[in-house]
GUTIMAR-58634 format. One record per residue (C-alpha): x, y, z. Coordinates in steps of 0.5 Angstrom, whole numbers. Layout:
- xx:yy:zz
- X:Y:Z
...
//
This chain:
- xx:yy:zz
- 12:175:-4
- 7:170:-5
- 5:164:-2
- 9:160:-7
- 15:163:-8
- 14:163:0
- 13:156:0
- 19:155:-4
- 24:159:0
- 22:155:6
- 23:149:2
- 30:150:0
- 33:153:7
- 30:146:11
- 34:142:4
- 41:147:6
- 40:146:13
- 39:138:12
- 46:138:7
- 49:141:12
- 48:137:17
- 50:130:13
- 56:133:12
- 59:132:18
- 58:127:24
- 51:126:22
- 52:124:16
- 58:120:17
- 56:117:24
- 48:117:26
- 44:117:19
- 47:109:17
- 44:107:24
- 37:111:22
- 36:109:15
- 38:101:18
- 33:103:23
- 27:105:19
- 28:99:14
- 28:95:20
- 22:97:24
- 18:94:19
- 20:87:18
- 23:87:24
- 17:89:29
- 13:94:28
- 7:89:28
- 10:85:35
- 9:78:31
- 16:77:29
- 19:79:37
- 14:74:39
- 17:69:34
- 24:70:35
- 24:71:42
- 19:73:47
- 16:66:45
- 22:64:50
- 19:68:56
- 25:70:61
- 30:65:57
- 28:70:51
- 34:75:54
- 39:72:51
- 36:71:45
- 36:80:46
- 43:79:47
- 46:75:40
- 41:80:36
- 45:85:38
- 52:82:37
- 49:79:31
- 47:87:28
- 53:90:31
- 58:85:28
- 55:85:22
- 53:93:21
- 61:94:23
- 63:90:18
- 59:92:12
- 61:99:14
- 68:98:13
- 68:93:8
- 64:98:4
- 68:105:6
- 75:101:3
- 72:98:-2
- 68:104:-4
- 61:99:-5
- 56:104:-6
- 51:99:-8
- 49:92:-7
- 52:89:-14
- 58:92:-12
- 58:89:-5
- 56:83:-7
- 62:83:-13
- 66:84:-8
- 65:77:-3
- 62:72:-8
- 65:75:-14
- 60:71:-20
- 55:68:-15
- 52:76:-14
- 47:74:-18
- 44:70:-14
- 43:75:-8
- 40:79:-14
- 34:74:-14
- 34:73:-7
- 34:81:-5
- 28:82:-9
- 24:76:-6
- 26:77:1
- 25:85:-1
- 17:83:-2
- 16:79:3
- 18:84:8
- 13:89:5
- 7:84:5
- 8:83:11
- 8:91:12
- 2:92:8
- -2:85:12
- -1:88:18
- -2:95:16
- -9:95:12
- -12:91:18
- -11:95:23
- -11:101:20
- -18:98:18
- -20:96:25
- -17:102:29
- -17:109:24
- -23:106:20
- -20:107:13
- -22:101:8
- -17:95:6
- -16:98:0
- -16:105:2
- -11:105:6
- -5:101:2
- -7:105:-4
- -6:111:-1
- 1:108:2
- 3:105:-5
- 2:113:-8
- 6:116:-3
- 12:111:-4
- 12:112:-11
- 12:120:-10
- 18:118:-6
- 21:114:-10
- 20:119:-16
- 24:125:-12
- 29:120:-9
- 35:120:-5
- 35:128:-2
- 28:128:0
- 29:119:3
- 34:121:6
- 30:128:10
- 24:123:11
- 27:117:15
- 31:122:19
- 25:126:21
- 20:119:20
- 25:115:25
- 25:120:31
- 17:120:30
- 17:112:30
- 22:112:36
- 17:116:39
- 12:113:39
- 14:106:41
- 17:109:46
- 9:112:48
- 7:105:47
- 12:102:51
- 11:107:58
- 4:106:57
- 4:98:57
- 10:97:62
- 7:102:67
- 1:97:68
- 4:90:67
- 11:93:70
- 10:87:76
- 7:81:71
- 14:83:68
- 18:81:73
- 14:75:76
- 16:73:68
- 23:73:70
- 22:71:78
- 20:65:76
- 24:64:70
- 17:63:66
- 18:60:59
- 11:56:59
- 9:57:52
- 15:53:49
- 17:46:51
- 24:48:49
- 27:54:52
- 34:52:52
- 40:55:50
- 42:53:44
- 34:54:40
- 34:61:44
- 41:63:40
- 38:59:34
- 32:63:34
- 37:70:35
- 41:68:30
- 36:67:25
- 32:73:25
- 39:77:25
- 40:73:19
- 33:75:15
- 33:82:17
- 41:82:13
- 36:84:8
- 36:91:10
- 44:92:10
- 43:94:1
- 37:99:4
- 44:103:7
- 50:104:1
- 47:110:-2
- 49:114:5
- 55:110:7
- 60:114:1
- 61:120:7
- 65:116:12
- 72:117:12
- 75:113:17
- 76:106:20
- 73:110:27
- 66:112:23
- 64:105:21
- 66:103:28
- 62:107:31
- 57:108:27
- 56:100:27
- 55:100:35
- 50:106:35
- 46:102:28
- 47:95:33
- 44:98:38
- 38:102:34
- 37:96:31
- 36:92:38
- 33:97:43
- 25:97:40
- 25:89:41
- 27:89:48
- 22:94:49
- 17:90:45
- 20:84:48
- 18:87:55
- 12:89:55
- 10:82:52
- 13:78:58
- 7:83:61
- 2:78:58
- 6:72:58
- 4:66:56
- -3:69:54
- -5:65:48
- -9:72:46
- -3:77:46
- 2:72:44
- -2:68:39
- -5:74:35
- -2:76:28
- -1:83:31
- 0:82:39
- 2:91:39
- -6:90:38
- -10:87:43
- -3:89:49
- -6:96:47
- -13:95:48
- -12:92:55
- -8:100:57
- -10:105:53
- -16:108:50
- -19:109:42
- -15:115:42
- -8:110:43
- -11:105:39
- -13:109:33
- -6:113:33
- -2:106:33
- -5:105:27
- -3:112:23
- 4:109:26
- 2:101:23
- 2:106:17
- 8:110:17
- 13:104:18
- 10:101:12
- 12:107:8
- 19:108:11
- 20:100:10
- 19:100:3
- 21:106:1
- 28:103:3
- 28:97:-1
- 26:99:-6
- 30:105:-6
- 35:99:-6
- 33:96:-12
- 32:102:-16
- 40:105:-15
- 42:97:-17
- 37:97:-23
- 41:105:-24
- 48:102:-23
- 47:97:-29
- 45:102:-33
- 48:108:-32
- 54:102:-35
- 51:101:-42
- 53:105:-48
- 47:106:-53
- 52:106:-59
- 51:113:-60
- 57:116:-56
- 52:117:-50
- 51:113:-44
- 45:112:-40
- 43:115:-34
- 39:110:-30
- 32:110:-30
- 28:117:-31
- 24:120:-25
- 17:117:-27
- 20:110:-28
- 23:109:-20
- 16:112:-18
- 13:107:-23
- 17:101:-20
- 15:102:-12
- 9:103:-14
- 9:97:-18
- 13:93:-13
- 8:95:-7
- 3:93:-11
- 6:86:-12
- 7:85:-3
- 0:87:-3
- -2:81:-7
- 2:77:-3
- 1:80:3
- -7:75:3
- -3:70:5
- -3:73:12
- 2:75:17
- 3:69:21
- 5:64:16
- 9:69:12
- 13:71:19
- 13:64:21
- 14:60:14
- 18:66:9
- 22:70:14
- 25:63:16
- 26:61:10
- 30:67:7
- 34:67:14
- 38:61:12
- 40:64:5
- 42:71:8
- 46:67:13
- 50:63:7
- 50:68:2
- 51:74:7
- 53:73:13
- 58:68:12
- 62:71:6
- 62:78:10
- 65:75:16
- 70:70:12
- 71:74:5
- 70:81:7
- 74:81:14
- 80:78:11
- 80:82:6
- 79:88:10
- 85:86:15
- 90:85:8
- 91:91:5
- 96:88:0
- 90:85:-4
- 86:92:-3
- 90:95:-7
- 88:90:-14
- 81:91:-12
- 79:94:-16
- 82:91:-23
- 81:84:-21
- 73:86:-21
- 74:90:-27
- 77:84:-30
- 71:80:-31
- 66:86:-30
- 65:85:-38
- 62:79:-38
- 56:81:-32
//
């Protein structure tokens, strides 16, 4: 046998044994929370500065804001979930259609902004640290992320699906790594953190701004909920979209109670929690180039994962719309061809990395908090009032359908 003909075989049997595995549990149950999970470590924390934003600022005050993410993700993912299994809302138009009717639109508009965003963000934190810790110039390092990004894209939902699962047990890995390393020799600054009630680095540490900045950053991170509807066709019942919510709220919650923890180590140090990416200067303080240099491979890597899901988001809203039109030559179009989703990724990633000049604190401090309050009106709020009433009515679940029909030729 040749080699290529080896390559191949091995290649299909690792592709058998992933479809097997989706087909049951894990399809249903595990892989929505991973791919949740992946898309979220970039924007989310993966650089450290938004846990420092949203909740480390806080110091030992910031545990509730730990809390009401966790609600706030689980909640969200639960009802998501089940809205999309009973209504079968595979892409985000559909969802979308399915709880503000004619304003979709304008979720469209802001998914694509907050969905650049995010990789700016990524791609800010990526190429400098990558610079500063494995060497690879600026512009080196984005290129060859955006070609990976635009490979995956062009291969599409099969090979995304094997990357992220494979990618989220390395990223859970290795934060972990990172996590051990630093808590096991600040471990006592942690608990005096909390000993003394510390929140020094803040004049406000109350309740009602720790919850406040809780809710906010589970509200700009509902722009990764689109990122999960090409998988959620596989669960069948009111159980699977429970469970597999609970295990997505708490994939989604644990990394930033560890960052969270290894923060309050240094806290209120102006360089740890002041930095664009604090991950940075705490690792510098407990391991050696080795580490430092790894992160960075990491930095990279959630960039990747972060993207990929977005814009793999975008591309199956852009197919759904097409695959609708009839050319007049009794045929339909199938969506957009393998090259075009390349194309557009890197096209997409392209554009975050022009953006992402603007630097990483402003876009975190400044867009994140912007896009959160139109993803709490135009996200979570309809889902929570529109979506669940609906969900808990099956007598308006069985004209559905129709009634979206009704005024589907006029989008």
């Amino acid at each position: 046998m040749s080699r290529d003909a080896s390559t191949a075989g091995r290649s299909q049997s690792t592709a058998s044994i992933f479809r097997r595995l989706v087909s049951g549990r894990f399809g249903s149950i595990i892989l929505p929370a991973i791919i949740l999970q992946s898309v979220l470590i970039g924007g989310g924390y993966a650089s450290g500065r938004e846990v420092v934003a949203y909740g480390a600022k806080f110091g030992s005050a910031g545990l509730l804001a730990v809390a009401g993410i966790f609600v706030g993700f689980t909640v969200m993912a639960i009802a998501v979930f089940e809205f999309s299994r009973q209504f079968r809302t595979y892409d985000y138009k559909s969802y979308m259609k399915g709880i503000i009717w004619k304003g979709w639109p304008l979720f469209d508009l802001l998914f694509v902004v907050m969905a650049t965003i995010v990789i700016a963000v990524m791609a800010s934190a990526a190429g400098n640290i990558m610079e500063q810790t494995v060497g690879i110039p600026y512009l080196v390092g984005i290129v060859g992320i955006i070609l990976v990004v635009a490979v995956l894209t062009y291969f599409g939902a099969s090979l995304i699906e094997r990357f992220k699962t494979a990618g989220t047990g390395f990223l859970y890995v290795a934060y972990l790594l990172f996590g051990v390393l630093i808590l096991s020799q600040v471990w006592g600054d942690v608990t005096s953190v909390f000993a003394a009630g510390n929140t020094a680095y803040v004049e406000d540490a109350g309740t009602a701004s720790v919850l406040q900045s809780g809710i906010l950053y589970v509200g700009y991170n509902l722009a990764i909920f689109p990122a999960v509807f090409f998988v959620l066709h596989r669960q069948e019942t009111r159980k699977e979209s429970v469970v597999s919510g609970l295990l997505a709220g708490t994939m989604m919650t644990l990394p930033f109670l560890l960052t969270y923890l290894c923060l309050m180590g240094f806290y209120p140090q102006e360089s740890v929690m002041g930095a664009e990416v604090p991950w940075l200067p705490m690792l510098r303080s407990a391991a050696g180039p080795a580490v430092i240099a790894f992160y960075g491979i990491v930095i990279g890597w959630t960039l990747v994962e972060t993207s990929v899901g977005a814009i793999h988001a975008i591309i199956d809203r852009i197919d759904a719309d097409l695959e609708r039109i009839d050319t007049g030559r009794f045929e339909e179009v199938d969506g957009l061809t393998r090259m075009q989703s390349g194309l557009l990724g890197g096209g997409i990633l392209l554009a975050a990395t022009l953006l992402s000049r603007v630097g990483i604190i402003a876009l975190v401090a400044q867009g994140y908090t912007i896009m959160a309050y139109f993803f709490i009106a135009l996200f979570a709020v309809p889902t929570l009032t529109v979506g669940v009433w609906r969900i808990l009515n099956p007598d308006w679940k069985r004209s559905f359908w129709s009634r979206v029909g009704a005024t589907a030729s006029g989008d």
